[in-house]
C-alpha positions as CSV (number, residue, x, y, z in Angstrom):
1,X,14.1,60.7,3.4
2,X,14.6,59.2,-0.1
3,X,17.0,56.8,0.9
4,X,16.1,55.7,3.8
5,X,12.3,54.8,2.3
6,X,14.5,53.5,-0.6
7,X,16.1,51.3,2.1
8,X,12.9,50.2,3.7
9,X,11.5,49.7,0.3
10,X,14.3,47.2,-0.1
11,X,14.5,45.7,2.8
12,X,10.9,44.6,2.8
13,X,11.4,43.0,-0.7
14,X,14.4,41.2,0.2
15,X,12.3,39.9,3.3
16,X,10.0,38.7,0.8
17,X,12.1,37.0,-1.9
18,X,13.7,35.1,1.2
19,X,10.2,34.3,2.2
20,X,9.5,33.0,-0.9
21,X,12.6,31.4,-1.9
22,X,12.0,29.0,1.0
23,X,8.6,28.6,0.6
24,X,9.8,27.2,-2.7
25,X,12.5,25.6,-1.7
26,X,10.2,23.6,1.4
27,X,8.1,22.4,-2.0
28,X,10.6,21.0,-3.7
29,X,11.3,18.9,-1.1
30,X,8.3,17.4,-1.2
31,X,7.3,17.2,-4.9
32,X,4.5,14.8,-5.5
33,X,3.6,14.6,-2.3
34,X,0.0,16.4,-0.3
35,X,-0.2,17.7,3.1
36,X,-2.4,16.0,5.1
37,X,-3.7,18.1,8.5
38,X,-3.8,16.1,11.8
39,X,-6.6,15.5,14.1
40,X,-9.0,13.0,15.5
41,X,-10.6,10.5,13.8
42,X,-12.5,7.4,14.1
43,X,-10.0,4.6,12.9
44,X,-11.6,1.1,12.1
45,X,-14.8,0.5,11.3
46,X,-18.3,-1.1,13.2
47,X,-19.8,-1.2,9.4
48,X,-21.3,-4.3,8.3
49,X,-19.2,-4.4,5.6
50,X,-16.3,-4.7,8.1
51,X,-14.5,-7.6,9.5
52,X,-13.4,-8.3,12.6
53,X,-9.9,-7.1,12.2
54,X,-11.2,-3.5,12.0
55,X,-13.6,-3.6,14.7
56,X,-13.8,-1.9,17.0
57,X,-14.1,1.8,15.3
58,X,-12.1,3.8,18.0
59,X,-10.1,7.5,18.6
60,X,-7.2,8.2,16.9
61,X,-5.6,11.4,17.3
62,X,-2.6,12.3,13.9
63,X,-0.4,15.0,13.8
64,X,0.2,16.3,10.0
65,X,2.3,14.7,7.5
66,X,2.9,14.3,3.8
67,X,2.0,11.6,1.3
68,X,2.6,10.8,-1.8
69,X,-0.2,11.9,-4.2
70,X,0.0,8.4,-5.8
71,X,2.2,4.7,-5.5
72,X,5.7,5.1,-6.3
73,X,5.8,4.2,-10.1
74,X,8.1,2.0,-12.1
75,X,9.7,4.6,-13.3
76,X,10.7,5.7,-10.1
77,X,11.6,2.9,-8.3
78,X,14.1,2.3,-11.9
79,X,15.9,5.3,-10.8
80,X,16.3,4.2,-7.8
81,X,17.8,0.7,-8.5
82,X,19.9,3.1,-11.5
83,X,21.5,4.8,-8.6
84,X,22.0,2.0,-5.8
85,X,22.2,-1.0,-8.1
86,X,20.0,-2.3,-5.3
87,X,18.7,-5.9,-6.2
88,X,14.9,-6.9,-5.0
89,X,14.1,-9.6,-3.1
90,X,12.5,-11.1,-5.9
91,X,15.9,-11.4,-7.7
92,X,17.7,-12.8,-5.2
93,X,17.7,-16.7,-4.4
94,X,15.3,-17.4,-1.0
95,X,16.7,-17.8,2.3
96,X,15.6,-21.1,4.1
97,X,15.8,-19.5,7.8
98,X,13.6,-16.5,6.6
99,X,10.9,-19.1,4.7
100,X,10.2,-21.4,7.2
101,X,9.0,-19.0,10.1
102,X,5.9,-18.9,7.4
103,X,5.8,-22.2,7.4
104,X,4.2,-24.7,9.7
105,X,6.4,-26.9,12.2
106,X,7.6,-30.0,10.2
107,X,6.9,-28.4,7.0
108,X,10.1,-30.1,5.0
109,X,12.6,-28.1,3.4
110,X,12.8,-27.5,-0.8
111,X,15.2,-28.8,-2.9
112,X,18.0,-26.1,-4.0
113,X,16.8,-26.4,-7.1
114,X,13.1,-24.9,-6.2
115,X,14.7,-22.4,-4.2
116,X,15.0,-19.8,-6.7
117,X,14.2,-16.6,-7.6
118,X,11.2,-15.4,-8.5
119,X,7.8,-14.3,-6.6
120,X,4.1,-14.9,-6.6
121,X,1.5,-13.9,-9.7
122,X,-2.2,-13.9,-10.0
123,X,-2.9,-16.7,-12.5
124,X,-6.8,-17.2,-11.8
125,X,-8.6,-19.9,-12.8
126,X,-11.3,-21.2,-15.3
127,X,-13.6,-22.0,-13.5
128,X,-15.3,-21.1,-9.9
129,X,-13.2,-22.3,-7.2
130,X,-14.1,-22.8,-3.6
131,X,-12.7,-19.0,-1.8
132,X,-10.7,-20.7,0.8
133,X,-7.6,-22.0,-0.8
134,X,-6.2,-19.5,-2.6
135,X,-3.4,-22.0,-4.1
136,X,-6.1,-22.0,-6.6
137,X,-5.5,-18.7,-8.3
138,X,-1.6,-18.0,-7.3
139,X,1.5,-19.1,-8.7
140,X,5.7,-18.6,-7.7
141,X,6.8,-18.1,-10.6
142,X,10.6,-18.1,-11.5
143,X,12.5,-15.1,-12.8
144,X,9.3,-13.1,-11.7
145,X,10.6,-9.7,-10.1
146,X,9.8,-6.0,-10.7
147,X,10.9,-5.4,-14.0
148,X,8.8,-9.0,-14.9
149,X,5.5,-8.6,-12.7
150,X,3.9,-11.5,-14.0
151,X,6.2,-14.2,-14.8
152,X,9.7,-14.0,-17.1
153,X,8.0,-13.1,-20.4
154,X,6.2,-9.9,-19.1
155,X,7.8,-6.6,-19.2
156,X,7.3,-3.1,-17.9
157,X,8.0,-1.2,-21.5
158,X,5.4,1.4,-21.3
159,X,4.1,0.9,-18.1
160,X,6.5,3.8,-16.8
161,X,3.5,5.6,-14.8
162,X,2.2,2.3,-13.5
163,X,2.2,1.3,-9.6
164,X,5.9,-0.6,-9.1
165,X,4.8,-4.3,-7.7
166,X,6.7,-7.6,-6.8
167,X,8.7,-5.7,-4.1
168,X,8.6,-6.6,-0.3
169,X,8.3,-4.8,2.4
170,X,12.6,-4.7,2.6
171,X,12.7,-3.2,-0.7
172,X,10.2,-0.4,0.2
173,X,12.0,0.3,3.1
174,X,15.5,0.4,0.8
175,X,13.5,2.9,-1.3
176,X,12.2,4.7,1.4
177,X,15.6,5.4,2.9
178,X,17.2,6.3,-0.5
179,X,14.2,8.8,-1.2
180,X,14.5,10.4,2.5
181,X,11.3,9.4,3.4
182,X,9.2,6.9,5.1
183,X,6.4,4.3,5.0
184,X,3.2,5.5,6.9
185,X,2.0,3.7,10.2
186,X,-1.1,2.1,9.9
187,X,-3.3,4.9,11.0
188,X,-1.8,7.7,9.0
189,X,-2.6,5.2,5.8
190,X,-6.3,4.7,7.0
191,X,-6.5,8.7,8.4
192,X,-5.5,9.8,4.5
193,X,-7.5,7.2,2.7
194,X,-10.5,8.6,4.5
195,X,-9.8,11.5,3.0
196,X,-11.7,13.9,5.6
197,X,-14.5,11.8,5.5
198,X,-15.6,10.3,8.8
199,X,-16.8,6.5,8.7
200,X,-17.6,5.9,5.0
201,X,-17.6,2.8,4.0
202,X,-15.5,3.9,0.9
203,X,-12.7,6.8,0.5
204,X,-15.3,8.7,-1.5
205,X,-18.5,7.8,0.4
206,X,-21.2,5.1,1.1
207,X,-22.1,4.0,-2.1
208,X,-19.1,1.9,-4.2
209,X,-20.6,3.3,-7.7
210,X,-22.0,6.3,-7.5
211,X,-24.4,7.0,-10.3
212,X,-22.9,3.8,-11.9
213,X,-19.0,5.3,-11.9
214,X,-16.7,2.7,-11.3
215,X,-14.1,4.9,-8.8
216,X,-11.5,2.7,-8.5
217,X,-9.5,-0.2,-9.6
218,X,-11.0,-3.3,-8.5
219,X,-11.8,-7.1,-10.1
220,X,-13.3,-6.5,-13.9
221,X,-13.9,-10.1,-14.5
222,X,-17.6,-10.9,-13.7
223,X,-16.4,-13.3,-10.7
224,X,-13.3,-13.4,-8.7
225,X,-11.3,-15.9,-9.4
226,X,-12.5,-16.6,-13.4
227,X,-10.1,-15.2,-16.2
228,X,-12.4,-15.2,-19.0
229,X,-11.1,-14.0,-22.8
230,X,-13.6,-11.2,-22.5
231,X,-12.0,-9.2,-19.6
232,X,-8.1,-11.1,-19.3
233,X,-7.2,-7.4,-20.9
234,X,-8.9,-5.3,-18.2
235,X,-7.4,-7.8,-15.1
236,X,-4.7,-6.2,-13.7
237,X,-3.3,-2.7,-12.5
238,X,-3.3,0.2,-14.1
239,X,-1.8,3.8,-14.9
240,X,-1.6,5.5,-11.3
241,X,-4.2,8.3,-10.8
242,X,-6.6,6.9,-14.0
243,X,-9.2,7.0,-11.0
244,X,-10.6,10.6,-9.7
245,X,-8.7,11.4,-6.5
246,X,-10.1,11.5,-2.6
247,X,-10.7,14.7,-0.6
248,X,-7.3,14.9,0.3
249,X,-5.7,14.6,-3.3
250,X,-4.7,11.6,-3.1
251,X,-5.2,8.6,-5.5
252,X,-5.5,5.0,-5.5
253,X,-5.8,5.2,-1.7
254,X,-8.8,2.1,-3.0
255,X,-8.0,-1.2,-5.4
256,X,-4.9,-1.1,-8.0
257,X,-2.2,-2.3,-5.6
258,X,-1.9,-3.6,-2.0
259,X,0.3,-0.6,-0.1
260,X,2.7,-1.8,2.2
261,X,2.8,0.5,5.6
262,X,5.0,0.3,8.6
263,X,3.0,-1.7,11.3
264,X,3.8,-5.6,12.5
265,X,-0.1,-6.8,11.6
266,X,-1.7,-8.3,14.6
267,X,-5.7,-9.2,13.6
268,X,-7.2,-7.9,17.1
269,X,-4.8,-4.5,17.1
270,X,-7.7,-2.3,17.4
271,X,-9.2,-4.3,20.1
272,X,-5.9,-3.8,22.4
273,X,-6.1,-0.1,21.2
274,X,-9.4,0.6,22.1
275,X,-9.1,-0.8,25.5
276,X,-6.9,2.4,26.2
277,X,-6.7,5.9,26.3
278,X,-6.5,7.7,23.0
279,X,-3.8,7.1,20.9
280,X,-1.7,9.6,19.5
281,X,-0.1,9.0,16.6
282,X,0.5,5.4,16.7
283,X,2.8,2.9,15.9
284,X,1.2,-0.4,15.3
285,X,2.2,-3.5,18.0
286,X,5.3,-5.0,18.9
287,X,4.5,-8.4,17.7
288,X,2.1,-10.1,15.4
289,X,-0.7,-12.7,15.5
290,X,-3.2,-14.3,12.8
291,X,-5.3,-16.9,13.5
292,X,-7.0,-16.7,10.6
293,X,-8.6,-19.5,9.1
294,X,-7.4,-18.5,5.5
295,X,-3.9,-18.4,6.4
296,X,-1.4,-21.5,6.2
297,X,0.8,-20.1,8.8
298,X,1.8,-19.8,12.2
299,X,-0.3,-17.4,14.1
300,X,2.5,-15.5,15.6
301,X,4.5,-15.6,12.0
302,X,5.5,-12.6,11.0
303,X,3.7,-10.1,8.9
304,X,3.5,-6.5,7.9
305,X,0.2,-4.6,7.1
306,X,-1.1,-3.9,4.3
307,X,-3.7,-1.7,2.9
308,X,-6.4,-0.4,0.1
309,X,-6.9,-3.7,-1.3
310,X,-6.0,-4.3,-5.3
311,X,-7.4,-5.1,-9.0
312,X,-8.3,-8.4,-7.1
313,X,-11.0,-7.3,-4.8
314,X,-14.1,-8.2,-5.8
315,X,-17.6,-8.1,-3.7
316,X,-18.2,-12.0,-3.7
317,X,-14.5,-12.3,-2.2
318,X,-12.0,-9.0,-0.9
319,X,-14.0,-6.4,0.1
320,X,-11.1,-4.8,1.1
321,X,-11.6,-1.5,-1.2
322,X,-12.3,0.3,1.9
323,X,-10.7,2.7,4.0
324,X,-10.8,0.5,7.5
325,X,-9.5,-3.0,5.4
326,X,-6.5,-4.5,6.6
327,X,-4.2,-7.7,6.2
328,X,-1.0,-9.1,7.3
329,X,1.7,-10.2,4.7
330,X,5.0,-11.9,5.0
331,X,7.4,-9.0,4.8
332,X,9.5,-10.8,2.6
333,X,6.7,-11.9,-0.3
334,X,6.8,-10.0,-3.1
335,X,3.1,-10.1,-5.1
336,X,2.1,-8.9,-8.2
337,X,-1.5,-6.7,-6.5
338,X,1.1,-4.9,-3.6
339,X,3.1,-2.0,-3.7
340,X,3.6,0.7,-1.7
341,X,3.6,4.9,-1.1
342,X,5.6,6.6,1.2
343,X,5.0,9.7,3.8
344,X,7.2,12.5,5.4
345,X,6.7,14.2,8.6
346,X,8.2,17.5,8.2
């Protein structure tokens, strides 16, 4: 009798230790990342805070997923490029035939010599600027690129734990197949921002300061576009999770950086969506259209969305800090407010 409860005895702890050993093993495959549980929710928004891109709020059923529990930081997107010796879009000379599909018919073509590497930086201005030409407070700047976010004399030297930028939308998706993951469709982005919360204007709520708390990254001048000597410093992104995190763990789901996600960008997606029955788990159009009147580009250019607006977003300008804000973005412009996060399904 001895034996055989001996046996028993280790038979149930070896059950367990393999129990364990893969529950462990199943973590480690997904360090860094939250579980977020599936289920219905109301994607868009019918706020008056919202534009028309978001309307109308509508049913959106999501099975469960990870996410990462912040942007993928400089320091890991180094050990990526360490390992693939993969070169950025920013660093590589631009292609004519992928330019001019942003570009208007008859726009002509640059000289060699201005087609050169680099990529686009928030330069500001002095003074106030009229908000529809935003020309005004963005630059292409040469030799601009990951490791020099904002222009050729910048650096990333102790900025390790900072949100990677100036990488496209191909260089996420490079990183995202090297990491064995993925980017997340439009409405697992907006579903996890929410963070359980149904229809707040904000990933934390309805009011954008509680109790005078600034909760997230956004503009610190005292109007969008100014770059005044008081608050230069205090423009631009900083340390991931320096902000408290939403109900699902994750942070900077609101302002810092721009996050790229999988979906072609079409402004009335949620329009064609609602007209429907409920989606289930989504995946964003097949084309793309933006007649905006802030964009200089054909309406059926193509774009990629992105979301949780940036250090840029300011209340006079991009209320985009929101869970339901959206915006299309050629896939192939690197910026120094966009970035990206990546998700896992299993």
């Amino acid at each position: 009798m001895k034996i055989e409860k001996l046996s028993l005895i280790t038979l149930i702890s070896l059950s367990v230790f393999i129990i364990i050993g893969a529950l462990l093993n199943h973590h480690s495959t997904h360090k860094g990342m939250v579980w977020i549980p599936g289920g219905e929710f109301m994607m868009g928004s019918d706020s008056h805070l919202a534009k028309a891109n978001e309307r109308p709020a509508h049913l959106v059923r999501i099975n469960g997923f990870w996410m990462d529990q912040t942007d993928v930081t400089n320091a890991q997107f180094a050990a990526f490029v360490k390992a693939t010796h993969y070169v950025t879009t920013a660093e590589q000379k631009p292609d004519w035939e992928t330019l001019r599909v942003q570009l208007l018919p008859g726009t002509p073509k640059p000289s060699d010599e201005q087609l050169v590497p680099g990529a686009m930086v928030f330069v500001g201005t002095k003074n106030a600027v009229p908000l529809d030409d935003a020309s005004q407070w963005w630059r292409f700047v040469p030799q601009t690129n990951w490791r020099h976010p904002n222009g050729p004399d910048s650096n990333i030297i102790g900025k390790e734990d900072y949100p990677v930028v100036q990488v496209s939308h191909e260089d996420a998706i490079a990183y995202a197949k090297w990491a064995k993951k993925r980017l997340p469709t439009e409405a697992e982005w907006e579903f996890a921002a929410r963070g359980g919360l149904q229809q707040a204007d904000y990933a934390w709520g309805n009011e954008l300061q509680p109790g005078g708390k600034r909760m997230a990254n956004t503009f610190a001048g005292k109007q969008f576009p100014i770059v005044d000597p008081q608050h230069e410093s205090l423009i631009g992104t900083s340390k991931v999770a320096s902000y408290p995190a939403n109900g699902y763990g994750l942070y900077d789901m609101t302002g810092n950086a721009w996050q790229w996600v999988a979906d072609w960008y079409r402004a009335d997606a949620f329009v064609q969506e609602a007209q429907g029955a409920e989606p289930i788990n989504p995946q964003g159009p097949k084309d793309c259209f933006d007649p905006s009147h802030l964009s200089s580009t054909p309406v059926d250019a193509p774009k990629r969305v992105t979301r949780g607006g940036s250090f840029l977003c300011d209340p006079n300008f991009c209320v985009s800090y929101r869970p339901s804000a959206r915006r299309g973005v050629d896939p192939y412009n690197p910026m120094s407010h966009i970035s990206f996060r990546l998700a896992k399904s299993d």
